[in-house]
MMTF fields as JSON, N, C-alpha, C and O atoms, coordinates in Angstrom:
{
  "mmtfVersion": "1.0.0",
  "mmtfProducer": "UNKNOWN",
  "numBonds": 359,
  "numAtoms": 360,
  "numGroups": 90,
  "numChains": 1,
  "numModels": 1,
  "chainsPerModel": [1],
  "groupsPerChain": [90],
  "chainIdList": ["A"],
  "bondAtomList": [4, 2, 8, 6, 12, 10, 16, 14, 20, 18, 24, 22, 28, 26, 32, 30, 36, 34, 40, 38, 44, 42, 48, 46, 52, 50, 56, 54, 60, 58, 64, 62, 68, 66, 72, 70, 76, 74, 80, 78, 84, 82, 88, 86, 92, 90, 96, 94, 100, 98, 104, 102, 108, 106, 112, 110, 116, 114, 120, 118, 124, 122, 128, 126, 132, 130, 136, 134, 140, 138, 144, 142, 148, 146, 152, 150, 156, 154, 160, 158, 164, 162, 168, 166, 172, 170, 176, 174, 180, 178, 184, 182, 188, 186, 192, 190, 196, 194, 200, 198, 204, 202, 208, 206, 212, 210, 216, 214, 220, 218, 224, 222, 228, 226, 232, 230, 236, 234, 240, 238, 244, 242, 248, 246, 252, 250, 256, 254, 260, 258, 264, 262, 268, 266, 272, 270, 276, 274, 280, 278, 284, 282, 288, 286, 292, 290, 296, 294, 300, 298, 304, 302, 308, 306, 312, 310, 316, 314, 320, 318, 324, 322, 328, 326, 332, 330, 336, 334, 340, 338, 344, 342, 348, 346, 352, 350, 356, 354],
  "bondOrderList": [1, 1, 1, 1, 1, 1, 1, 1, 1, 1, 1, 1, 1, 1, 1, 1, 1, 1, 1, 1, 1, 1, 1, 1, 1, 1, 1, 1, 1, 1, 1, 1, 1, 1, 1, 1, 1, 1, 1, 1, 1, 1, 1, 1, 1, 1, 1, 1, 1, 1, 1, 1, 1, 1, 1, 1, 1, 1, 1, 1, 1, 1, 1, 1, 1, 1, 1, 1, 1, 1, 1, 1, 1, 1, 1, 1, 1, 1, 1, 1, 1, 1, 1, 1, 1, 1, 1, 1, 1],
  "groupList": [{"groupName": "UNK", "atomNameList": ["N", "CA", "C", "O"], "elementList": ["N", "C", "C", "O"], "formalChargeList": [0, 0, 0, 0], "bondAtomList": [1, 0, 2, 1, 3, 2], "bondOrderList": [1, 1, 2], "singleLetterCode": "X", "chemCompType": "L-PEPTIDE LINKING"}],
  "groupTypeList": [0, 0, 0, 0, 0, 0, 0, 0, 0, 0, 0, 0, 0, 0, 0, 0, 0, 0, 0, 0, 0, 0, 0, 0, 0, 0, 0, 0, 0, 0, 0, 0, 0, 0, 0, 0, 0, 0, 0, 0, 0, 0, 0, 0, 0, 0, 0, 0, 0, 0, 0, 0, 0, 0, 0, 0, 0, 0, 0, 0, 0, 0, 0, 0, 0, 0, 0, 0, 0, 0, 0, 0, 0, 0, 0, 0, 0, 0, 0, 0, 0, 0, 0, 0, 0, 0, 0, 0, 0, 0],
  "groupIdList": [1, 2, 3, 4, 5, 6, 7, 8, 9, 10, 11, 12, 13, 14, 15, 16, 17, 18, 19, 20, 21, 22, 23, 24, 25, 26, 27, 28, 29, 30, 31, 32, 33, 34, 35, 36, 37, 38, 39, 40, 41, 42, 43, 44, 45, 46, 47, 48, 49, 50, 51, 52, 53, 54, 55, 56, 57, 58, 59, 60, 61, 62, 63, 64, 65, 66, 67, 68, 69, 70, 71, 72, 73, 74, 75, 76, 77, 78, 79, 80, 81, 82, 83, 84, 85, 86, 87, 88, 89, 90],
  "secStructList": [7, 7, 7, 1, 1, 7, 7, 7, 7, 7, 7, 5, 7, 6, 6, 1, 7, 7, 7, 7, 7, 1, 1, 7, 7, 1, 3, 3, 3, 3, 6, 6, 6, 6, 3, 3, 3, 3, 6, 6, 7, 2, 2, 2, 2, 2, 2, 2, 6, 6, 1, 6, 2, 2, 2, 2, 7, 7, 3, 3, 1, 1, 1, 2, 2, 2, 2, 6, 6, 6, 7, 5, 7, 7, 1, 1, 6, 6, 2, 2, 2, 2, 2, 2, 2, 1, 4, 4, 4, 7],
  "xCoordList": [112.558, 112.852, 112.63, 111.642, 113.538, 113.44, 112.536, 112.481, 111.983, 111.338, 111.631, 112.457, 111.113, 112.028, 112.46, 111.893, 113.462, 114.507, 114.454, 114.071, 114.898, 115.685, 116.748, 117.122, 117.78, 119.429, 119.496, 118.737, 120.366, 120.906, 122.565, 122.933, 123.277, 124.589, 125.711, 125.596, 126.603, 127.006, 128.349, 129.405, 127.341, 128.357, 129.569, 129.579, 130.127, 131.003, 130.469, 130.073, 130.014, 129.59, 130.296, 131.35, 130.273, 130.932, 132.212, 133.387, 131.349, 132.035, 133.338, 134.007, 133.363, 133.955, 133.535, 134.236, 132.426, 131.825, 130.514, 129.603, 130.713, 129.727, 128.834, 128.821, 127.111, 126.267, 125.362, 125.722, 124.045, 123.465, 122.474, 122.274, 122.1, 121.81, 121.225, 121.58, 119.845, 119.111, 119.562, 119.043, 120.479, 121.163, 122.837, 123.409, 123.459, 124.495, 125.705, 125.427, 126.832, 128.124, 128.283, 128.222, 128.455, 128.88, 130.02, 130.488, 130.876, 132.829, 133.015, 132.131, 134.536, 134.548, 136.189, 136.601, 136.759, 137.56, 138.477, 138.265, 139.524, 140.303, 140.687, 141.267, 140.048, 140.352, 141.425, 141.405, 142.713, 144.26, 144.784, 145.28, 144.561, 145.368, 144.32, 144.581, 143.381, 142.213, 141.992, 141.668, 142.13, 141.768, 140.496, 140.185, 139.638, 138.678, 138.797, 139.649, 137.839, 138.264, 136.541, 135.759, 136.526, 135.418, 135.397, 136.392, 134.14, 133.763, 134.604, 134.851, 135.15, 135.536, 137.287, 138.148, 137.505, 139.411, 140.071, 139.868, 141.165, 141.899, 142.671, 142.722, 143.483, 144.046, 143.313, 143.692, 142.196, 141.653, 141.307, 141.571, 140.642, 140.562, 142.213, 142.266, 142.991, 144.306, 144.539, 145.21, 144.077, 144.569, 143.552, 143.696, 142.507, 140.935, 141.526, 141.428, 142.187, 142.323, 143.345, 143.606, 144.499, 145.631, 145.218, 146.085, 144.028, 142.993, 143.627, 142.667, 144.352, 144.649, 143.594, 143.347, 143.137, 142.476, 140.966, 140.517, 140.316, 139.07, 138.576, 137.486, 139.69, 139.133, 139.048, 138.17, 139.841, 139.737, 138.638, 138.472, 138.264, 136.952, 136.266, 136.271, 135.668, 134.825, 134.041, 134.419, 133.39, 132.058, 131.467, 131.109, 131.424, 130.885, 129.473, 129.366, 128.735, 127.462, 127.665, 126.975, 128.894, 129.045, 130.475, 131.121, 131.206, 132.002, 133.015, 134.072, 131.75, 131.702, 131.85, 132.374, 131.206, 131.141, 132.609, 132.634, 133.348, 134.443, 135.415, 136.175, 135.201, 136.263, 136.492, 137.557, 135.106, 134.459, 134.841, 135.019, 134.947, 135.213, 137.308, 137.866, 138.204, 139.556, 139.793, 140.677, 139.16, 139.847, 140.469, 139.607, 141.312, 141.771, 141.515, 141.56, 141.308, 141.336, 141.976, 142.721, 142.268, 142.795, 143.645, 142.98, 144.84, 145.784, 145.515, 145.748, 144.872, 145.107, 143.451, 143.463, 142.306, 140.809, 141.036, 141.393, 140.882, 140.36, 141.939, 142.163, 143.063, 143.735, 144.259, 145.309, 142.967, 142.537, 142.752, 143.37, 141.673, 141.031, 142.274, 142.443, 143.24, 144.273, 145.42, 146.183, 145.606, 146.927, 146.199, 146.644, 145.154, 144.68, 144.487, 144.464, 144.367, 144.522, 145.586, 145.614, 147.023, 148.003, 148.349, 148.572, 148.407, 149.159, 148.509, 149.12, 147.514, 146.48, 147.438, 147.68, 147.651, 148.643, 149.805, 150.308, 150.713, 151.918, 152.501, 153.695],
  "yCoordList": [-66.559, -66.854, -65.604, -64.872, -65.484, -63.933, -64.104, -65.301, -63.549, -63.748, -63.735, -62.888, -64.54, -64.883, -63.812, -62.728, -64.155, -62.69, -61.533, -60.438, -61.846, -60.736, -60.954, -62.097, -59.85, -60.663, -59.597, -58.628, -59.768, -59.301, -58.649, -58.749, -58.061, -57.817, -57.54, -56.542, -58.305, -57.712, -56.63, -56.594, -55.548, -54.142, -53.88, -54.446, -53.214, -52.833, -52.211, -51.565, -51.795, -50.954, -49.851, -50.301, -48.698, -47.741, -48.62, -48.366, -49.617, -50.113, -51.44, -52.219, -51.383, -52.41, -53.479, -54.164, -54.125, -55.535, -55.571, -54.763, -56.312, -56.556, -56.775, -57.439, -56.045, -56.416, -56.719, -56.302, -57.488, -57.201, -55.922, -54.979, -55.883, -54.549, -55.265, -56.213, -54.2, -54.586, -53.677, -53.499, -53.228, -52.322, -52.869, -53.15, -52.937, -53.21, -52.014, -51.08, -51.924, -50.673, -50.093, -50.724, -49.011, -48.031, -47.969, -47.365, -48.535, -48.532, -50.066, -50.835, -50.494, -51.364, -51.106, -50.05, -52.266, -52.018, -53.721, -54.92, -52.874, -54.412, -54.223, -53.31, -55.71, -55.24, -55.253, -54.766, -56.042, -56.157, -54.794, -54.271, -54.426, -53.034, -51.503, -50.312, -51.964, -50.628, -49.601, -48.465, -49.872, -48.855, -49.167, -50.347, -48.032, -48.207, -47.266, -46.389, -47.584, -46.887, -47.614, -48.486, -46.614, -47.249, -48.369, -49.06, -48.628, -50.254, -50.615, -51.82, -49.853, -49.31, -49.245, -49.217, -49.232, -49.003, -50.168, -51.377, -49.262, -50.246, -51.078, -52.241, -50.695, -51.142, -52.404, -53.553, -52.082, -53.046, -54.539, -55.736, -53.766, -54.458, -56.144, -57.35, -55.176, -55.963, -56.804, -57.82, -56.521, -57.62, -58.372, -59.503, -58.132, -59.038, -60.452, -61.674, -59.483, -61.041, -61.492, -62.145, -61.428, -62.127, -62.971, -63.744, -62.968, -64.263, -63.679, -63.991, -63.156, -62.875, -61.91, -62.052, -60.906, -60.084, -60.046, -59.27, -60.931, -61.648, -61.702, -61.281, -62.374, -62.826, -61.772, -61.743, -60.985, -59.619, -58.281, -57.282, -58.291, -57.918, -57.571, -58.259, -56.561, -55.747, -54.408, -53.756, -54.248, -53.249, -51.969, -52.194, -50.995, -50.241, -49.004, -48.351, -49.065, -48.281, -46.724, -46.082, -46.214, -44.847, -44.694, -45.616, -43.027, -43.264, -42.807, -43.03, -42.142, -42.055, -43.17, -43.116, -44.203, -45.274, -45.984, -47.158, -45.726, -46.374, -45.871, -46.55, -44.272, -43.72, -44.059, -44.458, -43.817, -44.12, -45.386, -45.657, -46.261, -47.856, -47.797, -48.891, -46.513, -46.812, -47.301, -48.156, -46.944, -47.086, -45.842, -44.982, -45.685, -44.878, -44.496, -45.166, -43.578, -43.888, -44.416, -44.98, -44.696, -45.7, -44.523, -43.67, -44.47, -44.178, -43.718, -42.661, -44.956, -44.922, -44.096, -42.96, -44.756, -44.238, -43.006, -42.048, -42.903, -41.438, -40.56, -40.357, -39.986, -39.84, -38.08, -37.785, -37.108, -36.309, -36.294, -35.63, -37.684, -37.482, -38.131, -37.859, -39.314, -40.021, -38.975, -39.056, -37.59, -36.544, -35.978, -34.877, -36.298, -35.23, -36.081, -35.56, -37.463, -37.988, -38.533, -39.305, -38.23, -38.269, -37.104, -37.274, -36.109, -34.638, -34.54, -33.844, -35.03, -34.689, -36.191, -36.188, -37.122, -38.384, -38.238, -39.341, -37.147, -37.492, -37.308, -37.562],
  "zCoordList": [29.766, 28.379, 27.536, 27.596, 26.856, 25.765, 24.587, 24.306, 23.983, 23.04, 21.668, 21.331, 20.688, 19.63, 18.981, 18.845, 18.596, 17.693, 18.411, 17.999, 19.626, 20.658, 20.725, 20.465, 21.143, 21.567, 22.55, 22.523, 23.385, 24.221, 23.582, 22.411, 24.601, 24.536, 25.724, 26.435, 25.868, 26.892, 26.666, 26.034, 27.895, 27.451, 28.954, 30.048, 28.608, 30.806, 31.11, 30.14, 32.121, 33.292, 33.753, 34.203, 33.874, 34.822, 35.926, 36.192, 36.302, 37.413, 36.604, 37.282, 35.659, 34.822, 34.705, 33.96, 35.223, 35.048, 33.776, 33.595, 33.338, 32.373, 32.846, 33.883, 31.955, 31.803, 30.69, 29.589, 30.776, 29.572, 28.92, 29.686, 28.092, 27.163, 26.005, 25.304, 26.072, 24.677, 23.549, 22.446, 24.002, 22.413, 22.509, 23.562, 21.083, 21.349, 21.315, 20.563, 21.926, 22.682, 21.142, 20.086, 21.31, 20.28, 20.21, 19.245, 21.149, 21.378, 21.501, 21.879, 21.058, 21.642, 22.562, 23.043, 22.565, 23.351, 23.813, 23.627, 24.481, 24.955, 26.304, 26.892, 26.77, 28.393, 29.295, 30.426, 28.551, 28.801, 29.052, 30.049, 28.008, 26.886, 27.801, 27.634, 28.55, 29.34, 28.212, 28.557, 26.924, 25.962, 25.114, 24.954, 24.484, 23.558, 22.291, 22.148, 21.432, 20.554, 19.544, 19.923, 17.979, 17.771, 17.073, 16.85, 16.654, 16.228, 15.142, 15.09, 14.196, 12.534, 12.888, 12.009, 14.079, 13.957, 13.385, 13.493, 12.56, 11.674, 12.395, 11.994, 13.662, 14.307, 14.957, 14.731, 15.81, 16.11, 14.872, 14.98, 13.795, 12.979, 12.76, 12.522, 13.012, 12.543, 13.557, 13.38, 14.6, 15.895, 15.74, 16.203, 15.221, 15.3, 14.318, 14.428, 13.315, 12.385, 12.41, 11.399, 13.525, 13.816, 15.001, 15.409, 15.643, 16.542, 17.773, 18.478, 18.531, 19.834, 20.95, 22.148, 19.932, 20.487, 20.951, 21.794, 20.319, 20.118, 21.604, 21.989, 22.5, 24.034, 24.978, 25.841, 24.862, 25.491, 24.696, 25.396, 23.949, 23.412, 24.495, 25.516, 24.38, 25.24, 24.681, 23.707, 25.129, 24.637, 25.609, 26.765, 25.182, 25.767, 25.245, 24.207, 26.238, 25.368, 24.989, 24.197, 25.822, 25.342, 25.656, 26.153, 25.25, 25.6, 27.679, 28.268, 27.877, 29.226, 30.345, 31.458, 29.667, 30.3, 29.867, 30.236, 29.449, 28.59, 29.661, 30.353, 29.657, 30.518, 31.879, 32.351, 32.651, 34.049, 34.677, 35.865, 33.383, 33.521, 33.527, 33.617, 33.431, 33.647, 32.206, 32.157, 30.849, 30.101, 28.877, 28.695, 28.33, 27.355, 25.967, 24.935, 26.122, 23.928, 23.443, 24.245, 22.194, 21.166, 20.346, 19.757, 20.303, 19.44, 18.137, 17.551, 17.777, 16.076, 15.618, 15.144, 15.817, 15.556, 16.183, 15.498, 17.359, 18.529, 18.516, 19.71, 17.72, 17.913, 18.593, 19.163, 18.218, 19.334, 20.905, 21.737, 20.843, 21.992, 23.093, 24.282, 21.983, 22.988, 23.141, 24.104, 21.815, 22.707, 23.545, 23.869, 24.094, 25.025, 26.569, 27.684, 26.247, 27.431, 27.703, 28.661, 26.764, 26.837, 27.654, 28.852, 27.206, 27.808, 29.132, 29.943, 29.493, 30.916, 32.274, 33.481, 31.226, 32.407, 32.041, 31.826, 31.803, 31.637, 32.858, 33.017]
}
């Protein structure tokens, strides 16, 4: 039993499976789409409140672990970091 006013979180793993975590992911991410991006993207934001995206929701504690886990940057937030993992898989 956890102790009162603790929470947990569940974040992905390197290996892509979720676990729990006493801190909550600094990224989040969608697990359809294998991309992340941060907590604050507008984009994400917009799919959040059209209700589709909600179930595929996913979290990650860094962004190493994001990558490691087979997923991409995000277009719109990380847009650096996605021409660069664009030009590296073309």
């Amino acid at each position: 039993m956890r102790p009162e006013g603790s929470r947990t979180y569940t974040l992905l793993g390197v290996d892509g499976r979720p676990f729990e975590s006493p801190r909550p992911g600094t990224l989040g991410g969608h697990r359809r789409g294998r991309l992340y991006g941060r907590l604050d993207c507008p984009s994400a934001a917009r799919a959040i409140a059209r209700g589709g995206y909600v179930r595929h929701r996913v979290f990650f504690a860094d962004e190493a672990t994001a990558v490691a886990a087979g997923f991409r940057p995000c277009a719109v937030c990380l847009p650096e970091k996605y021409a660069r993992w664009r030009a590296a898989n073309l």
